[in-house]
C-alpha positions in Angstrom: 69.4 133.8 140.8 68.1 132.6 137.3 68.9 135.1 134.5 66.4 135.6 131.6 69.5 133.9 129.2 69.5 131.3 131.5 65.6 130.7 131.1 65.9 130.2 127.5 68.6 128.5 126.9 66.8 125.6 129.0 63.8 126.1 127.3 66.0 124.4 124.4 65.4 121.0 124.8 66.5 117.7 122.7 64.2 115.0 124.0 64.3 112.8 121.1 68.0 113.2 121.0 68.8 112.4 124.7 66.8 109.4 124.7 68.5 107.9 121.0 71.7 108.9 123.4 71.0 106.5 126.0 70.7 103.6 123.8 73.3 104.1 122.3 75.5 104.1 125.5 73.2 100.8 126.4 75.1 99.2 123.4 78.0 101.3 122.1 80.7 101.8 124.4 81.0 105.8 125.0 77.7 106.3 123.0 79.4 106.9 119.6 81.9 105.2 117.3 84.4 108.2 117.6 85.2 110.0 121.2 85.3 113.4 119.5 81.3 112.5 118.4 80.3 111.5 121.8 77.9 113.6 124.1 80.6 114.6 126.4 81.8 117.3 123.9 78.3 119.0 124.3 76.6 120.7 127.1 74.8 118.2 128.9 71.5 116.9 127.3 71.9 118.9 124.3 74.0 116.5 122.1 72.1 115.7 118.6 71.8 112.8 117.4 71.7 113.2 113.8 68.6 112.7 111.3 70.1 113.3 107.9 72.3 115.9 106.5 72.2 118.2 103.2 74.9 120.6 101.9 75.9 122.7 104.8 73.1 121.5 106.9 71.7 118.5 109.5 68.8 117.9 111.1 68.3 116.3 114.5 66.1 113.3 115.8 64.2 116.1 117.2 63.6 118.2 113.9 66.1 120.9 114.6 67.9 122.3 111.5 71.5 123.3 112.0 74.2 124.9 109.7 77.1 122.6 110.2 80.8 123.1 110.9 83.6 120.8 111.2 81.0 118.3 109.2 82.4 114.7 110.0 85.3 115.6 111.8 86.4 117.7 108.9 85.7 115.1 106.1 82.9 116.8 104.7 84.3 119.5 103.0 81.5 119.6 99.7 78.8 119.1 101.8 76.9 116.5 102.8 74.7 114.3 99.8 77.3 116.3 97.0 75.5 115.0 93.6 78.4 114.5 92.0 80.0 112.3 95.1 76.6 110.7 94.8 76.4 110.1 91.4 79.7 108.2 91.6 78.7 106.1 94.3 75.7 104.8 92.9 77.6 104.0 90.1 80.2 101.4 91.3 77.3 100.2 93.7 75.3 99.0 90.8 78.4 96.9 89.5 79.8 95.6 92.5 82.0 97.0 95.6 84.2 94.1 96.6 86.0 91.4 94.5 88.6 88.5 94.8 91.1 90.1 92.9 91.9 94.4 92.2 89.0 95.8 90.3 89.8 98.5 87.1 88.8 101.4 89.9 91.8 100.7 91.9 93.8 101.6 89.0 92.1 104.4 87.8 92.1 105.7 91.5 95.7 105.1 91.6 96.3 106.6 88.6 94.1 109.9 89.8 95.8 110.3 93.2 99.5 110.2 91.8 97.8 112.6 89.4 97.0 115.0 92.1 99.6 114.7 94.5 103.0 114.9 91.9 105.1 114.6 95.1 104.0 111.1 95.6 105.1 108.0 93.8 103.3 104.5 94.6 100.0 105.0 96.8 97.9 102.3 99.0 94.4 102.5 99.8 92.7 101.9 103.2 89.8 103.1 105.4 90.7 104.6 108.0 93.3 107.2 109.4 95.0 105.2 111.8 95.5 102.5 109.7 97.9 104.4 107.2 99.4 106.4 109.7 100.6 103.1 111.9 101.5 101.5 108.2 103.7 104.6 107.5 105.5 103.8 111.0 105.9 99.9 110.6 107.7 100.7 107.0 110.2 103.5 108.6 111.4 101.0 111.3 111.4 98.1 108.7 113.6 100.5 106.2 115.9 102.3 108.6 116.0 99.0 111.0 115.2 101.6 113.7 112.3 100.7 116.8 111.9 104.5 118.1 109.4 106.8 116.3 109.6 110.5 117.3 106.0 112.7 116.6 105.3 116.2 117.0 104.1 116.6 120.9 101.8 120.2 119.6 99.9 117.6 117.7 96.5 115.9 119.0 95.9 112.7 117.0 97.9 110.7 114.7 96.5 106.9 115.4 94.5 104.5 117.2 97.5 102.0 117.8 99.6 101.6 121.0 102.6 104.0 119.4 100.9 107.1 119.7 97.6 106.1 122.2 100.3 105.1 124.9 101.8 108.4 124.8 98.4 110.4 125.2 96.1 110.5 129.1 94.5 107.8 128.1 97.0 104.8 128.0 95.5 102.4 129.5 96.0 98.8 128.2 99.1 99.7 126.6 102.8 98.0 127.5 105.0 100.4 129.0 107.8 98.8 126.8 105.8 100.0 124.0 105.4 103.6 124.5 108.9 104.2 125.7 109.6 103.7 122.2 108.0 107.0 120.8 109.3 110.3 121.6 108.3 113.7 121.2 109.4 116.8 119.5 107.9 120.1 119.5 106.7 121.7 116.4 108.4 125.3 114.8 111.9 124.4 116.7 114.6 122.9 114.5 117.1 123.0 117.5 115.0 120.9 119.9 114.6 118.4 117.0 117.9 118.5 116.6 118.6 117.4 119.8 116.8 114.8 120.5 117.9 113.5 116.9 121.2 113.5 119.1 120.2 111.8 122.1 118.9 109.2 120.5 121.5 109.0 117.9 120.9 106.1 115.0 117.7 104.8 117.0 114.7 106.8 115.3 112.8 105.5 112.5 111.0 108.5 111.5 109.7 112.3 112.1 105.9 112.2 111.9 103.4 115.5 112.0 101.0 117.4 110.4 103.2 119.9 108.2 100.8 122.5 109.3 97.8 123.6 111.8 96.6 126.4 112.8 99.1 128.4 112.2 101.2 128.2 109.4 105.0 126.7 109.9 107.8 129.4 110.6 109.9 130.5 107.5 112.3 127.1 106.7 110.6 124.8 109.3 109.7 121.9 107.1 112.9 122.3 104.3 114.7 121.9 108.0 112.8 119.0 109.1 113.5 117.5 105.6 117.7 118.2 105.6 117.4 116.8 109.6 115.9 113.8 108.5 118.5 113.4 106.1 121.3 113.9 108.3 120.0 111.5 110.9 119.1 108.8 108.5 115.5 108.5 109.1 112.3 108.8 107.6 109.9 112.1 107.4 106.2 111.7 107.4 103.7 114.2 107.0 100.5 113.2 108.2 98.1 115.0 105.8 94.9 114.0 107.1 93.4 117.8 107.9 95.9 119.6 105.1 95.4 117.5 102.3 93.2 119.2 100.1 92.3 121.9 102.6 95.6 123.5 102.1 96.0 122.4 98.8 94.3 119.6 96.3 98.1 118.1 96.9 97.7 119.1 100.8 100.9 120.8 102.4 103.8 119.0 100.6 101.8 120.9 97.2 101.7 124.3 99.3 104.8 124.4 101.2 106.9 122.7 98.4 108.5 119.9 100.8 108.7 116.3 100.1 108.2 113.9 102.8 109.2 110.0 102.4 105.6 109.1 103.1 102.4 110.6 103.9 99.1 110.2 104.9 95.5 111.3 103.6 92.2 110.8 104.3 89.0 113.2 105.8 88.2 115.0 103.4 89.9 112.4 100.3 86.3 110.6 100.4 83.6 113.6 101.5 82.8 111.3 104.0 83.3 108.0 102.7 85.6 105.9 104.0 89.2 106.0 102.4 92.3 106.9 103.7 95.6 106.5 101.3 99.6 106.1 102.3 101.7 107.6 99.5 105.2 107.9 98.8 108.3 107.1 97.6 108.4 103.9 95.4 111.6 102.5 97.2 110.0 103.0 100.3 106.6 101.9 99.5 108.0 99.1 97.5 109.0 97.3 100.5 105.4 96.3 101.1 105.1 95.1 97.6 106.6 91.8 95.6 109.0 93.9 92.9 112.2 93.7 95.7 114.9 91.7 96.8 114.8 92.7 100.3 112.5 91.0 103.6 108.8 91.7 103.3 106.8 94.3 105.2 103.7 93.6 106.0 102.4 96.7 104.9 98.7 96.9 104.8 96.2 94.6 104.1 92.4 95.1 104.2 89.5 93.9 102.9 87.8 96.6 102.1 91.0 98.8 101.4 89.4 99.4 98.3 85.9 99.0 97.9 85.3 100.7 94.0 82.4 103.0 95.3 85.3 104.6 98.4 87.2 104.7 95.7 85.2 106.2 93.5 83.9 108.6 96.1 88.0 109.8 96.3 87.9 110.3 92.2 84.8 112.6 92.1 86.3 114.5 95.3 89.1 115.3 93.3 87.5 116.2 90.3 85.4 118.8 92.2 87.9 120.0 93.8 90.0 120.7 90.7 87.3 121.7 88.4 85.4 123.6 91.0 88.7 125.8 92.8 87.2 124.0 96.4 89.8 125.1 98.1 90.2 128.2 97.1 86.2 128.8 98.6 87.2 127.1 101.6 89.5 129.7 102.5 86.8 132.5 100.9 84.5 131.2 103.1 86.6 130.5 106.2 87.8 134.6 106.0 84.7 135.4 105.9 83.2 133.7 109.0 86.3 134.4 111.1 86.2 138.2 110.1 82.5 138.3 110.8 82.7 136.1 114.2 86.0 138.5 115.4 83.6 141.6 114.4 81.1 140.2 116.6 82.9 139.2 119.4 85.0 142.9 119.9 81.6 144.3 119.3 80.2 142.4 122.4 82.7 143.4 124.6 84.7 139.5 124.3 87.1 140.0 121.8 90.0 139.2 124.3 88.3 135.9 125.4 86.2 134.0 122.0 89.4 133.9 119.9 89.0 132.1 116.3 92.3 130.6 115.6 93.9 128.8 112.3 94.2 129.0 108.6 90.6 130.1 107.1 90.3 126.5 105.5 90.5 124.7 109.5 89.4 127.6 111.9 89.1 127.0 116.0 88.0 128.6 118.3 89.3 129.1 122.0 86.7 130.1 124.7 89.0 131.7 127.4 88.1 133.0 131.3 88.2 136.4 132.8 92.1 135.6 133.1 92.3 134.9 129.4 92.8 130.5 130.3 91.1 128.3 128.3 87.5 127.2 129.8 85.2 124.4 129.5 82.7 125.9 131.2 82.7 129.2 129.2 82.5 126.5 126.2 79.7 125.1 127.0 78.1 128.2 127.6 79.2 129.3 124.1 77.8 125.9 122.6 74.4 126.0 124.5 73.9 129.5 122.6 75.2 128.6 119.1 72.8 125.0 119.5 69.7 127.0 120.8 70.2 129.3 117.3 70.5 126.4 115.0 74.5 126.5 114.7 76.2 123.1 115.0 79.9 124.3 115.7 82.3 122.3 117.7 84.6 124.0 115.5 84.5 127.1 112.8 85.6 124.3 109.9 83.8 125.3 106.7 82.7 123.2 104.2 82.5 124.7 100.4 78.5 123.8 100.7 77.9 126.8 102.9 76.4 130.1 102.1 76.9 133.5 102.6 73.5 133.4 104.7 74.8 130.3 106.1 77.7 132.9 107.4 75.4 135.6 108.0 73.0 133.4 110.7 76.2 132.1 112.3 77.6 135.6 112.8 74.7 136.6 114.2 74.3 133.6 116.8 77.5 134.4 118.1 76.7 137.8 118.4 74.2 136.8 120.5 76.5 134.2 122.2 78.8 136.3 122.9 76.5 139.0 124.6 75.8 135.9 127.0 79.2 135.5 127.7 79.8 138.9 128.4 77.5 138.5 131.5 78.7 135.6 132.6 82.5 136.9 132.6 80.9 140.6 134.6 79.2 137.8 137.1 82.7 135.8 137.1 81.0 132.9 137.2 79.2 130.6 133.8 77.6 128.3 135.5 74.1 129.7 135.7 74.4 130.0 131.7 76.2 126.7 131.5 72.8 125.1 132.7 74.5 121.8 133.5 78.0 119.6 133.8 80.9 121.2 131.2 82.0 119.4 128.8 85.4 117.4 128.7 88.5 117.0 126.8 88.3 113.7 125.0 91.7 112.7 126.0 91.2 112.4 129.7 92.5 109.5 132.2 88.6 109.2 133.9 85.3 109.5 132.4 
């Protein structure tokens, strides 16, 4: 039988949108350029395709406005156009972006990063995130003369490359040889660690994770990591991709007070430009360079590693964030939405089953079933409702561009939301609000 909820939510159409979709899959393997963009994640048919963006808002093909969250996979963290990001930009556009030989910005970048993230010594510029992350892993095996690389298991994505994408559901097309080279430890337990430090005793290069998630790391976890590493003679890495600058300007390693050998930033480092950076210690990171005695490690080497307007885009992000106390309004911001979205859950009669999770700079949320297990199909009901109000929310990730209205409208369309997914959960069954296929985990073995 066709609820009234049900109706409407179908009346919410993206025509526009679903047609720019399927050419895009006519010519772009999995319809976007990142599987955690593509229309999978989103209840079926209702996937925007993207117009334009401005502060904490987007607008669809279709003409849909939308306040934002998780704004390019949490590298938007001004807001999208910012006029100071902008004005940079522009700038080093008008003079040039690429040269045969290190332009002036590439020191002055330099100079700015070291500046803002003490705990770091030398610092390499690249594009993306998996580029930095597999550099940091090449130089712990070339300095330790170790092959196997242990990352934290809790973690979801550290690179591209056939160390970590071998060890995830999808691993197809990578050598077996290759993946039984990375191990896995779990995150928050020193004594696991510890032990498989001792299994595989004088083999492993390096401990890589993000310092922190969505919950913060148990009292002595990462000074522990750092004296383990020690012991064991390898490398720590924190990959800093999500923390930098959202838990601090100089990410966790600032906050937590722990220095790793190497780490890794990016996201939000450009406000959506594309720069990623691998920073740390000079011996280390010297081995890629020409001022040692030792064998060479090819380190990284791009092209546009350092194109002055990224670059310049990464100085004006850090200005902002300095002058401007960014992070400290991420987190404002972030309390308020989860206090206001908690509020409206409880008062709907879901408290128990829309959980927001995480620190208030990089909330979650968890859509769980009338046994309290996680759902896609109570997800997708939950996204239909937040797209048919004008919220764009595969996460609750702020940016510092959003308003209190901004927070006020979302709170209210999961209000709304969640009175939704109290029926379905009374019915025991979301498929008639679903309205369509769930959506999928991106790491999956079959489409």
């Amino acid at each position: 039988m066709e609820t009234e909820e049900a109706r409407e939510a179908a009346e919410f159409t993206l025509p526009r949108s679903r047609l720019a979709n399927e050419r895009l899959h006519a010519m772009v393997p999995g319809g976007a350029h990142t599987y955690a963009k593509g229309d999978d994640q989103y209840p079926e048919d209702l996937a925007p395709v993207i117009s334009h963006g401005r502060g904490a808002h987007v607008w669809d093909v279709d003409g849909n406005r939308y306040v934002e969250y998780g704004s390019g996979l949490r590298s938007v963290s001004l807001g999208h156009a910012h006029p100071r990001v902008l004005d940079a930009v522009r700038r080093e556009l008008g003079r040039g972006s690429n040269f045969v030989r290190p332009s002036v910005v590439e020191v002055e970048a330099a100079e700015r990063f070291l500046a803002t993230v003490p705990t770091a010594e030398m610092v390499k510029f690249a594009k993306n995130g998996s580029d930095v992350t597999t550099a940091a892993v090449r130089l712990a095996r070339a300095v330790t003369g170790r092959a196997r690389v242990a990352i934290c298991g809790d973690h979801p994505f550290y690179s591209v490359d056939d160390w970590f994408i071998g060890t995830t559901p999808m691993p197809a097309g990578v050598p077996a040889a290759t993946t039984d080279l990375t191990v896995a430890f779990p995150y928050g337990d020193l004594t696991a660690t510890e032990d498989l430090l001792t299994r595989y005793r004088g083999e492993v290069a390096c401990l890589i994770l993000e310092p922190a998630t969505h919950s913060e790391p148990p009292p002595g976890y990462l000074a522990g990591l750092r004296e383990l590493a020690d012991r064991h003679g390898c490398l720590l890495v924190f990959d800093e991709m999500i923390t930098g600058f959202r838990w601090s300007e100089a990410g966790a390693q600032g906050l937590y007070g722990v220095v790793p050998d190497l780490s890794t930033f990016g996201k939000a480092l450009g406000n959506g430009c594309a720069v990623s950076a691998l920073a740390g210690r000079r011996d280390v990171m010297e081995r890629g360079g020409l001022r040692h005695s030792g064998e060479r490690v090819f380190l990284l080497s791009t092209t546009h590693g350092a194109e002055t307007h990224s670059l310049a885009a990464a100085m004006a992000v850090q200005t902002t964030y300095a002058e401007e106390g960014v992070t400290a309004r991420l987190h404002a911001l972030g309390e308020r939405l989860a206090a206001g979205v908690r509020e409206a859950a409880a008062g709907m009669g879901v408290g128990e089953h829309v959980v927001v999770r995480g620190r208030a700079s990089n909330l979650v949320f968890a859509t769980l079933d009338e046994h309290g297990r996680p759902s896609q199909e109570y997800r997708t009901l939950f996204l239909r409702r937040l797209l048919a109000g004008g919220v764009l929310a595969p996460s609750f990730v702020v940016s510092s561009a959003l308003t209190d209205a901004d927070i006020d409208h979302t709170v209210d369309v999961v209000a709304q939301a969640c009175g939704v997914y109290r029926k379905a959960l009374d019915a025991g069954d979301p498929a008639p609000w679903a309205a369509g296929r769930p959506v999928k985990p991106v790491f999956r073995r079959y489409v």
